[in-house]
C-alpha positions in Angstrom: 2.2 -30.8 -16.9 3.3 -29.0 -13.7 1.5 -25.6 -13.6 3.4 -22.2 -13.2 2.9 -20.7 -9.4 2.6 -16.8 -9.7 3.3 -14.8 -6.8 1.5 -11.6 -5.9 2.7 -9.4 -3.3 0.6 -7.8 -5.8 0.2 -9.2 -9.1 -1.7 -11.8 -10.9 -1.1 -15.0 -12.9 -0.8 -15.4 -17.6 -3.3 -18.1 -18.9 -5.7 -17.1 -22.2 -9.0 -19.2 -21.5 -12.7 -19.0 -21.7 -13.9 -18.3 -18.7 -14.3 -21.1 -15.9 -11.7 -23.0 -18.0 -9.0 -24.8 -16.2 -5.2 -25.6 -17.5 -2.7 -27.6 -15.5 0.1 -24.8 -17.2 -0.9 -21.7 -15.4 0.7 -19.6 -13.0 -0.5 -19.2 -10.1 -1.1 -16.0 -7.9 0.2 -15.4 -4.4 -0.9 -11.5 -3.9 1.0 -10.3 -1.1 -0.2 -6.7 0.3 1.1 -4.7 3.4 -1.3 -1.9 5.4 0.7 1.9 5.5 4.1 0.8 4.1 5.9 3.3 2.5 8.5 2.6 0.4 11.5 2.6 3.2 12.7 -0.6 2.4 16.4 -1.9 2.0 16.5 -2.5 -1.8 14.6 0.9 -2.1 18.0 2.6 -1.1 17.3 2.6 2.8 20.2 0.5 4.0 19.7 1.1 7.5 16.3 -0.6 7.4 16.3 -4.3 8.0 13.9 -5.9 5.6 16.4 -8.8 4.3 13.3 -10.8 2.5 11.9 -7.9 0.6 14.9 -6.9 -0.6 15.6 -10.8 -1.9 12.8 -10.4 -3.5 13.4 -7.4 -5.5 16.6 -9.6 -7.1 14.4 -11.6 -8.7 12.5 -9.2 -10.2 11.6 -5.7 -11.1 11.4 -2.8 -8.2 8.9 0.2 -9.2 10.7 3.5 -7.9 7.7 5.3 -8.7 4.5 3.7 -8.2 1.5 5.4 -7.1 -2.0 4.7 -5.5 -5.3 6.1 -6.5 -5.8 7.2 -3.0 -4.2 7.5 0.6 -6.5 5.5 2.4 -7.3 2.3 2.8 -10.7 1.2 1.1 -10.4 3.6 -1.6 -7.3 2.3 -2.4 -8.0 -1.7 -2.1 -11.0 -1.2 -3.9 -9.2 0.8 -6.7 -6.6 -1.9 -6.8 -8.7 -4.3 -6.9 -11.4 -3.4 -10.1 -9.1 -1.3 -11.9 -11.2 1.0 -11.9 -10.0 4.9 -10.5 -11.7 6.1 -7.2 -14.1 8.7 -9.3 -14.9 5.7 -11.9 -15.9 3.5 -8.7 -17.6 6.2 -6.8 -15.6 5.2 -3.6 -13.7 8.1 -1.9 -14.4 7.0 2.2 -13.9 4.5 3.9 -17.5 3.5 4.9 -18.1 3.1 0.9 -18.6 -0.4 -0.1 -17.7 -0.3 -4.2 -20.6 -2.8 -4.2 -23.1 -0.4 -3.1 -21.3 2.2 -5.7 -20.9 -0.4 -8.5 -22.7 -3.8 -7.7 -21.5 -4.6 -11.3 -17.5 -4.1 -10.8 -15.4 -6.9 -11.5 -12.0 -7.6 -9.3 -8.8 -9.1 -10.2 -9.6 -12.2 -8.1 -13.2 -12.5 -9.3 -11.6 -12.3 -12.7 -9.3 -15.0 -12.2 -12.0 -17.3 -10.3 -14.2 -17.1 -13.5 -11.0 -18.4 -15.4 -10.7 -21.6 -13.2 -8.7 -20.5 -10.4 -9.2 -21.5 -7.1 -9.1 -17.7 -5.3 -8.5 -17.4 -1.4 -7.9 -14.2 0.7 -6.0 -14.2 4.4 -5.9 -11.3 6.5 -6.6 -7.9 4.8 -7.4 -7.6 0.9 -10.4 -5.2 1.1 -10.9 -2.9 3.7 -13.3 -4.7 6.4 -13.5 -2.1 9.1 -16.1 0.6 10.0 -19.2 -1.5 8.9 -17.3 -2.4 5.7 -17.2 -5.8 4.8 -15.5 -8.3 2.7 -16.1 -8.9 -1.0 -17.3 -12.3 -1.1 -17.7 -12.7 -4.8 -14.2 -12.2 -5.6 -12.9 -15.6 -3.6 -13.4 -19.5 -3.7 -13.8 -20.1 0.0 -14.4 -18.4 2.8 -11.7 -17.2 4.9 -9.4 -19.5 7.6 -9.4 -18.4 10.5 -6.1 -17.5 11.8 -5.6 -17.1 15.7 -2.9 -14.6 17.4 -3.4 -11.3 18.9 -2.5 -7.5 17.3 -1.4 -6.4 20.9 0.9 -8.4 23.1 -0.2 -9.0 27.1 0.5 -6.4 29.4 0.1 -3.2 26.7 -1.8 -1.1 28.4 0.7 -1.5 31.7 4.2 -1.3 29.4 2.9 2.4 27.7 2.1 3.4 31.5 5.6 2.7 32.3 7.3 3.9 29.7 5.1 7.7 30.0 6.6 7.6 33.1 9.6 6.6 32.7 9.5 9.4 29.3 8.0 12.2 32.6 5.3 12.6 30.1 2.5 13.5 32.7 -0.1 14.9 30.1 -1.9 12.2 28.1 -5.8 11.2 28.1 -7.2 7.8 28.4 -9.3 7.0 25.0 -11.2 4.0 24.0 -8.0 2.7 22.0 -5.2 0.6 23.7 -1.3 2.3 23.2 0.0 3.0 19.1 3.0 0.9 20.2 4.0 -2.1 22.0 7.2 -4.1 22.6 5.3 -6.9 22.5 7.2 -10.1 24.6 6.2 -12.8 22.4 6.5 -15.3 19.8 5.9 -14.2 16.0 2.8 -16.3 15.5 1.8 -14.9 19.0 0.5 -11.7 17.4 -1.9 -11.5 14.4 0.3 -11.0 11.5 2.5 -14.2 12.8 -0.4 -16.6 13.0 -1.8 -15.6 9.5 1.4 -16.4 8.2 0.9 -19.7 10.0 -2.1 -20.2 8.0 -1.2 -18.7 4.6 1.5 -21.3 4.5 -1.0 -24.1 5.4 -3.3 -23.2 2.8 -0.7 -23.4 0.1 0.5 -26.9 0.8 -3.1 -27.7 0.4 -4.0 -26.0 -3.0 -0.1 -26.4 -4.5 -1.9 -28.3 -7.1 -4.5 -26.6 -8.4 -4.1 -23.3 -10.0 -4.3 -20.7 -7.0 -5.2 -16.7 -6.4 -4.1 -16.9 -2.7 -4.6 -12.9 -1.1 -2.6 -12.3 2.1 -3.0 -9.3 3.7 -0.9 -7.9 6.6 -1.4 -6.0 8.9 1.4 -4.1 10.4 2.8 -1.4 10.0 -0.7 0.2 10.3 -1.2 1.6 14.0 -0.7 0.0 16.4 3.1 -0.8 16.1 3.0 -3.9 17.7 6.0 -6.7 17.1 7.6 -8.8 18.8 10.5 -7.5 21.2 13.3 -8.8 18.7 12.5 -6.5 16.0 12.8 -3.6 18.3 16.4 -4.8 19.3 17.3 -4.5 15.5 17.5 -0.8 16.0 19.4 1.7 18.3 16.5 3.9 19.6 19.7 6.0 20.5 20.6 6.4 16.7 16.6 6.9 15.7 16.1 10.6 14.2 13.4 12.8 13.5 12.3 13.8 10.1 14.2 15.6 8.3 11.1 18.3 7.5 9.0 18.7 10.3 7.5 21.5 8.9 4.6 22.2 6.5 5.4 23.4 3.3 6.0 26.6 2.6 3.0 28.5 0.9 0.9 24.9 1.2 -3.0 25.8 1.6 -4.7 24.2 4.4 -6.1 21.4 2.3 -3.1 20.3 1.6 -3.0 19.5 5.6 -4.5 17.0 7.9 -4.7 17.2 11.6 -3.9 13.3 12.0 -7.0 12.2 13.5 -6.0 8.5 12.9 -3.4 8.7 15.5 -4.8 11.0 18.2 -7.3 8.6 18.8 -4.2 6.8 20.8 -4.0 6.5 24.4 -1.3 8.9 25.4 -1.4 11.0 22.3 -2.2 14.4 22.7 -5.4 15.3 21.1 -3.8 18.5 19.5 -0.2 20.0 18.8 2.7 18.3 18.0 4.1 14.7 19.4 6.7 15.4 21.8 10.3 14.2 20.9 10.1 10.8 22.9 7.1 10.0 21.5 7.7 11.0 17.6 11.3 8.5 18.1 9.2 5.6 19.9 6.9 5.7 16.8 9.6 5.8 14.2 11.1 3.0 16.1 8.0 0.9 16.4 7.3 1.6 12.7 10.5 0.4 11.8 10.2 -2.6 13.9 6.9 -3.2 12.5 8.2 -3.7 8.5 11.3 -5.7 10.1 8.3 -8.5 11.3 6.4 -8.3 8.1 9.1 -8.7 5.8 9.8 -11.7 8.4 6.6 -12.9 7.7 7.4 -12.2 4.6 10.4 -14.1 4.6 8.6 -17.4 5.8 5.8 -17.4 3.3 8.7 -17.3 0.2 10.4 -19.9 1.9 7.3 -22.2 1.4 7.4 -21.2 -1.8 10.6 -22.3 -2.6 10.2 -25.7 -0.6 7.2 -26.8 -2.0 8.6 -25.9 -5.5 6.8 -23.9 -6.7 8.9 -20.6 -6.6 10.6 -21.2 -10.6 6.9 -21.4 -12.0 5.6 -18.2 -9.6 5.4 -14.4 -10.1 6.3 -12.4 -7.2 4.6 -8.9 -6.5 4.8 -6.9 -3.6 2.9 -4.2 -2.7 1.6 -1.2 0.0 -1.9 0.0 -0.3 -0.6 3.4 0.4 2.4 5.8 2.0 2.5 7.1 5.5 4.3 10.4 7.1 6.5 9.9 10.0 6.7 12.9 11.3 7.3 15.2 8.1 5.7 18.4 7.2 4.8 18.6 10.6 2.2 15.0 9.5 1.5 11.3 10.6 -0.6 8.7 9.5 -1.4 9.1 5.6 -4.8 11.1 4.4 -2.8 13.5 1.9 -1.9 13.9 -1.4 1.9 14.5 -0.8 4.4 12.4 -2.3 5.2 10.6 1.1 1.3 9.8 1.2 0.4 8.9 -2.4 4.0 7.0 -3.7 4.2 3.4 -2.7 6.0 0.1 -3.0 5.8 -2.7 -5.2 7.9 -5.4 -6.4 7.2 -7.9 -9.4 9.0 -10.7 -9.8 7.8 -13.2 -12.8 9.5 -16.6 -13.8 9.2 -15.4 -17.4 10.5 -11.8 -17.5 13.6 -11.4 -19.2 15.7 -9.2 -16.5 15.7 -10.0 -12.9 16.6 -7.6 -10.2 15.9 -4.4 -12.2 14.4 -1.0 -11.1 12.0 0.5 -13.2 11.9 4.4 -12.7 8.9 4.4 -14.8 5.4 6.0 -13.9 2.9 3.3 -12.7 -0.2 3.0 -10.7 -2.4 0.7 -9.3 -4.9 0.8 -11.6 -2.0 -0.6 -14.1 -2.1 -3.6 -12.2 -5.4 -5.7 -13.1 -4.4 -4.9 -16.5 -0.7 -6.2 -16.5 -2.2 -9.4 -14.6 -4.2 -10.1 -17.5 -1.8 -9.9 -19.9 0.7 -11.8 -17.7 -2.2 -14.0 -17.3 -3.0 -14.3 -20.9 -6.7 -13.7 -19.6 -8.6 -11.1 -21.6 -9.2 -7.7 -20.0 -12.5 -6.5 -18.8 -13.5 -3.1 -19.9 -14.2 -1.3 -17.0 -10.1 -0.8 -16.8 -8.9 2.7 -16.1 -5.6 1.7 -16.1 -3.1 0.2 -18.7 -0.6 -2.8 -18.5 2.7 -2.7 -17.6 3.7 -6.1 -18.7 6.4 -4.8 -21.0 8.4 -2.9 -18.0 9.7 -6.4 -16.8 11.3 -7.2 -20.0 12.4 -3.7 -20.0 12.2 -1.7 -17.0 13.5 1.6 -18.9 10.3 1.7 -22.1 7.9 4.0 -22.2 5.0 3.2 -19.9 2.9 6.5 -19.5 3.7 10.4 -18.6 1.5 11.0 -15.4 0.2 9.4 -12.6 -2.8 10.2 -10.9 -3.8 10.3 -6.8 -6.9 12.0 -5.1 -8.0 12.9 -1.8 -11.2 14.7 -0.4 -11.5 17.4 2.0 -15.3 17.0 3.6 -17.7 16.1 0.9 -17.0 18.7 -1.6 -13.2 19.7 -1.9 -11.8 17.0 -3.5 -7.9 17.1 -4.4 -6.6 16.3 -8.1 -3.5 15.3 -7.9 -0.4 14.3 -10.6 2.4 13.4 -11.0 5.0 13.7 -13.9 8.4 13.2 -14.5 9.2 16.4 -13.0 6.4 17.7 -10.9 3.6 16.9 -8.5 0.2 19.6 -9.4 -2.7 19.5 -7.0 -5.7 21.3 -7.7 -8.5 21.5 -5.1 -11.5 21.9 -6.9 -15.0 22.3 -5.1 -17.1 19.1 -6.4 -20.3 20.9 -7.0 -18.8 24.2 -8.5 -16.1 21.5 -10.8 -14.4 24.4 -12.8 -14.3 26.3 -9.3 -10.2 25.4 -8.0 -9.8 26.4 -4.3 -6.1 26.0 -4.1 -3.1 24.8 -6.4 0.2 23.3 -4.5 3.1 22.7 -7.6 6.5 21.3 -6.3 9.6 20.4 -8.3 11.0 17.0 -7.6 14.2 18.1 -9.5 14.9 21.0 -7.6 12.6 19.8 -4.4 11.8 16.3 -3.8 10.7 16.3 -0.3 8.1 18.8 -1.3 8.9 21.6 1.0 8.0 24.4 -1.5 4.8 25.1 -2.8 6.0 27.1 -6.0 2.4 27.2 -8.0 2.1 31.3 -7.5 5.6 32.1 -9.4 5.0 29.0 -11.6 1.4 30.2 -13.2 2.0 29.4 -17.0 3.1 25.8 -16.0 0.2 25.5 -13.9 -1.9 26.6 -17.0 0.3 23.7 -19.0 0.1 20.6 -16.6 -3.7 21.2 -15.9 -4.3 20.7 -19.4 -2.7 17.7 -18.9 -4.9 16.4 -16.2 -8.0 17.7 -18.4 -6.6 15.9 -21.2 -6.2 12.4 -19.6 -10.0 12.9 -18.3 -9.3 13.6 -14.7 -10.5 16.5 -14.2 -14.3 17.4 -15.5 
């Protein structure tokens, strides 16, 4: 019997089996995730954004409007993701944290799934690998291909140079770190992202017939916004705005805050105060030409699918480990709790689901995710699950799911930030870690009345604060 391919940009594959068990009927899992992209994508309602692939995607399946990561950075989030398991559960909240050194004993999606008779392969980023972190070797079959290509183009260094002066920009510092942007003058599989994508597609002609967890990880649009020269020209630089709030919100403690360390570290960026104009509108612009490669890439990987045929017996997800500021409230780079920060993309699309090219407005996060695989894997759940399934949404996209989701992020090792979200509002609560009943500062913003998040309406809001933090006390977030 031909077995059922399941696509992940992020999702898993149904099957029921004792573990190591193998069935020729099973879907398989193509787990697609991209670094820092927030949900401005064409089918999310952001026409002028060219991401033609993604948004093909999201016809044959079910878009999540309102999906949410555990965390606003990159391991913590991956690692969450991956096990299921909440950032405070896994003991990871940096990104020098292994979740093996926290919990040697956590189980991931892909582990799971190997155990089951899968054959499980990662390309490019799944876990976070940098600053001494490392990859998660029990969790996949093989180890990695090596793909070749470059993340900046030739001549980087030289183009920023000329642009700065072309810009009269005469104040920038030279740092250890090459230009956040580059046109780059080359072929797609030239660069990094390209040339995985090269890979990726030759490892699934080469395990099309074995039941397959394939992982591939991209790259862009994390800094450095580096793509080919093409996916500039899709957009006017002339018709590229700033954001629409460039300032911080209005009674928002300094918590709430960051200083965006991630970019300053940038040749050319100043190492404090604001961007100046040329420079915020060359990094919207790269950004944008960033996610137009990707969901090229994207693009090329589906294709295989569909040629190999395997796309009618696969589930598609896609997903972003995280959101990302471009310019508003004053921010870059991620590192919050804000909605822009902690709200992310991700598209499902399953052979078997009963409604294709839905939106679900519901209230998922990724902890739902291991969980949902399961169940569309027919594999039992582990317990160490934080999270519940959301299966029934692709059926359904408008039944119940659950009333909050939950993100975190800390300030220094003991402010850590509680965040949720509800229908109707996003509460922080910055709470000193070794004082836990000791809250530092509360942010409340109405998305009904405010959903950019410019008000910080906690102090004249007191008895709902009171109301939603029993909430969060209730569903065991808060200690």
């Amino acid at each position: 019997m031909k077995h059922v391919a399941l696509i992940v940009v992020i999702l898993v594959a149904p099957g029921g089996l004792l573990a190591g068990e193998a069935s020729s009927d099973r879907p398989n899992v193509l787990f697609i995730a991209v670094d820092d992209l927030r949900p401005e994508l064409g089918c999310y309602g952001h026409r002028s954004m060219k991401t033609p692939n993604i948004d093909r995607l999201a016809t044959t399946g079910t878009l999540f409007g309102r999906a949410y990561c555990q965390q606003a950075v990159c391991n913590s989030s991956r690692a969450s993701l991956m096990t299921g398991m909440r950032p405070d559960t896994l003991k990871v909240w940096s990104l020098e944290t292994h979740f093996r050194d926290a919990r040697p004993d956590a189980l991931t999606i892909a582990q799971h799934f190997k155990a089951h008779g899968y054959h499980t392969e990662r390309l490019g980023k799944i876990f976070h690998t940098g600053h001494g972190n490392r990859d998660d070797k029990l969790s996949w079959s093989i180890s990695p291909r090596r793909a070749t290509g470059s993340r900046y183009g030739p001549n980087a260094l030289n183009d920023y140079k000329k642009w700065l002066a072309t810009a009269g920009i005469t104040e920038h510092r030279r740092d250890v770190r090459r230009p956040p942007w580059q046109v780059a003058r080359v072929g797609d599989s030239d660069l990094s992202d390209g040339a995985n994508t090269d890979t990726a597609i030759e490892a699934l002609r080469e395990i099309k017939d074995k039941p397959f967890f394939l992982a591939v990880g991209y790259l862009n649009p994390h800094l450095p916004f580096v793509s080919p020269k093409k996916y500039w020209d899709l957009y006017d630089a002339r018709s590229i705005g700033l954001a629409d709030n460039p300032d911080p919100p209005a009674n928002a403690p300094s918590h709430a805050m960051t200083s965006w360390g991630e970019l300053r570290k940038y040749y050319g960026i100043p190492s404090k105060g604001a961007l100046s104009e040329q420079q915020a509108i060359k990094l919207r612009h790269g950004y944008y030409a960033a996610v137009s490669y990707i969901d090229a890439m994207i693009g090329r990987l589906l294709a295989e699918l569909d040629r190999l045929g395997l796309r009618e017996n696969t589930i598609v997800v896609l997903w972003g480990d995280h959101g990302w500021k471009l310019g508003e409230h004053g921010g870059w780079c991620k590192h919050t709790n804000f909605e822009l920060d902690a709200r992310v993309p991700l598209i499902v699309s399953a052979p078997s689901q009963k409604k294709k090219g839905t939106r679900s407005e519901a209230l998922v996060e990724f902890v739902d995710l291991f969980p949902t695989l399961c169940d569309l894997g027919g594999l039992p759940r582990p317990n160490q699950l934080d999270g519940s399934s959301f299966a029934g949404l692709l059926d359904d996209p408008a039944s119940p799911h659950k009333t909050e989701a939950f993100s975190q992020y800390p300030r220094g090792s003991r402010i850590m930030g509680y965040s949720m979200r509800t229908d109707r509002y996003r509460l922080t609560l910055w709470r000193d870690r070794q004082s836990p009943y000791e809250t530092q500062a509360i942010e409340l913003y109405d998305h009904v009345d405010d959903p950019d998040e410019n008000v910080n309406i906690a102090a004249e809001q007191k008895g709902l604060v009171v109301d939603l933090q029993a909430r969060m006390m209730k569903a065991g977030i808060l200690k």
